[in-house]
Steps between C-alpha positions, in 0.01 A plus 500: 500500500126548577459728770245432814303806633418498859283723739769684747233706637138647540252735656183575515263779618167477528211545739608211685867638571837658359656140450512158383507324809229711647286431191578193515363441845189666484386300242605232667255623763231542281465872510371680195611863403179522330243760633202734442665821351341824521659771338335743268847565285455166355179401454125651636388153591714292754655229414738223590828512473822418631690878621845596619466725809711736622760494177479873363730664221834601606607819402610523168306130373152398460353263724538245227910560473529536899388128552681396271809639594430373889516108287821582342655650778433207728642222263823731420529554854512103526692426237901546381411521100778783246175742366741522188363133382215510648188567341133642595178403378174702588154238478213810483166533320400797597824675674459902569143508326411703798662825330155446303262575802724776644482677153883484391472289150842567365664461822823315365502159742124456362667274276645171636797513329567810662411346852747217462774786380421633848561244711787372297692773515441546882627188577769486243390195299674422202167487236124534608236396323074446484350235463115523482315266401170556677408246778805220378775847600672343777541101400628621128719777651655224700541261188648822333757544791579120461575546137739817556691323731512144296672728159742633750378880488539557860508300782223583729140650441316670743127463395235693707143520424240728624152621442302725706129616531394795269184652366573354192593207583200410693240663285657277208393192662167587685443593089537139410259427817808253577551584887338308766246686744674269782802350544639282229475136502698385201422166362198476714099402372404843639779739377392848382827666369819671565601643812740748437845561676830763504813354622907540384701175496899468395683186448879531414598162213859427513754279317715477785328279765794647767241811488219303693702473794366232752133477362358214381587535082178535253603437195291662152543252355266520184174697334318520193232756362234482267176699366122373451455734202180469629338880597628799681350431811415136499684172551535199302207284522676194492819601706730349224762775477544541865562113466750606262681723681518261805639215265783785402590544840525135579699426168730783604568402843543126431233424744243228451110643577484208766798706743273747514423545899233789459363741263457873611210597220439853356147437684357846461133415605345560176257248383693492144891502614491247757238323250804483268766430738291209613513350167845602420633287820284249345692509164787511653424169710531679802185533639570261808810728654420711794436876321390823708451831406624779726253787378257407788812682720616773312213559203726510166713759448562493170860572402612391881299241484766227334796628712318455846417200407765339414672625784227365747537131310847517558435505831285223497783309274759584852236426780368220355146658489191506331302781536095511493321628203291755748153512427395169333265260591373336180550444178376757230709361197415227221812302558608358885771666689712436820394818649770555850255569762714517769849566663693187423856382573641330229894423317473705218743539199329600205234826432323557181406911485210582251359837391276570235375889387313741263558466148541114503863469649637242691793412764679215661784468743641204659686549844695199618676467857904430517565117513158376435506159417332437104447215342 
């Protein structure tokens, strides 16, 4: 029999708090973790940016490993799950490239495998894995936990996702002249570029819907991926394979394009992705559902980005929320969209996830709420 894979549990940290709820809420009061960043070990020019204060390195783990392992910890902590059939995912694209800048190349846990061993093994997981796929990490690490659990290789997957801000990182994209002198505005006629953002999310997926206690149960309940084959750094210009890849999640989950309540959009800000995604939802016949994108919050953040996502629109499924796409005023893409401008209470049972990245690739999750009614 087919197995159903369910979010027990998540967490986030970020600049707006060390939860979901609290996340959750100061979104919900329109507060941005975006600001002016001055600091000369990333970049000689400010910037903006989205930062984690006051989170430093524990002994013993980077700063990258130590956020992480606050995610993990708080989910376990929540959760009854054996670690012997449960497994662990790590969403990264850039992990401990920090042992770069502080001159230690062949430290061992520069490699992400070796990260994931790390954590693993403190927390006693069963297997642990990478999966990075550059800005598409999170969603396909979740589609990959779904998968494990569906063969019947374990029964739970912790997947946590995590990015933070580096030298490298940051130089990368102010050498594509892709981030925004302000604050991002994605979607929007007068959008300049990326924002960037460091944050750790962790969702625990689970076969056995007893682990999600008395919360409201979000089901995963299909996904699909694709690739543009298009360039290294640019999109599709006609938005067809992320069309594709939402078409796979609907055929997977049995769900009918018209359930859809709202879309939560890769919407980095960039006049060429959200371009695409524009046309995509268009494609896909979509382009009337309420969509957001929460970068205008939290800047992306790369490998977290998918995870803390997903966990945020899973709290929109349970509160019956939609949350504003922050910074958007008016349209700056070919094809019309149904841009959320503001706080709005709503019965919701159905969340399409998108995410798009470098090198052409694609993702799509759907997240349905227990009982919805479907025709």
């Amino acid at each position: 029999m087919r197995r159903d894979t369910w979010i027990a549990a998540d967490c986030i940290i970020s600049p707006l708090g060390y939860t979901t709820r609290e996340n959750f809420d100061q979104v919900i009061g329109g507060k941005s973790g975006i600001g002016l960043v001055r600091d000369e070990r990333l970049s000689t020019d400010p910037f903006y940016a989205a930062q984690i204060n006051g989170l430093e390195a524990e002994p013993g783990m980077t700063r990258v490993e130590s956020i992480t392992s606050r995610v993990i910890s708080d989910i376990l902590s929540r959760t009854d799950v054996v670690l012997a059939r449960t497994a662990f995912i790590l969403s990264t694209t850039k992990g401990n490239i920090s042992f770069l800048e502080e001159g230690q190349p062949d430290h061992p846990r520069i490699h992400l495998p070796a990260v994931a061993q790390f954590l693993g093994k403190r927390y006693g997981f069963s297997r642990s894995l990478v999966v990075s796929n550059a800005c598409i990490s999170g969603v396909m690490a979740l589609l990959v936990a779904r998968r494990m659990i569906i063969s019947g290789e374990v029964d739970h997957v912790v997947v946590a996702g995590v990015d933070v801000l580096s030298k490298f990182v940051v130089s990368g994209f102010q050498s594509l002249q892709a981030m925004s002198p302000e604050m991002c505005r994605p979607f929007d006629a007068a959008r300049k570029g990326i924002n960037l953002g460091e944050a750790a999310g962790a969702i625990l997926i689970t076969a056995d819907p007893a682990v999600c206690g008395g919360e409201q149960r979000i089901k995963i309940a299909g996904g699909g991926l694709s690739n543009d084959a298009n360039h290294i750094s640019g999109p599709s210009r006609t938005g067809a394979e992320l069309a594709w890849a939402i078409q796979q999640g609907l055929d997977e989950s049995g769900i009918n394009k018209d359930d859809i309540d709202f879309v939560s959009a890769h919407g980095t800000a960039t006049i060429y992705n959200d371009e695409m995604e524009a046309k995509a939802f268009a494609v896909a016949g979509i382009a009337d559902k309420p969509v957001h994108s929460l970068k205008g919050y939290y800047g992306h953040t790369l490998g977290a980005a998918g995870v803390i996502e997903v966990a945020l629109d899973a709290e929109s499924l349970r509160r019956d929320q939609l949350l504003p796409s922050l910074g958007y005023t008016q349209s700056g893409v070919s094809h019309p969209l149904n841009v959320i401008t503001e706080n709005r209470r709503q019965p919701l049972s159905v969340c399409l996830k998108t995410a798009s990245g470098f090198g052409g690739c694609n993702a799509a999750i759907i997240l349905t709420k227990e009982n919805q009614n479907l025709g």
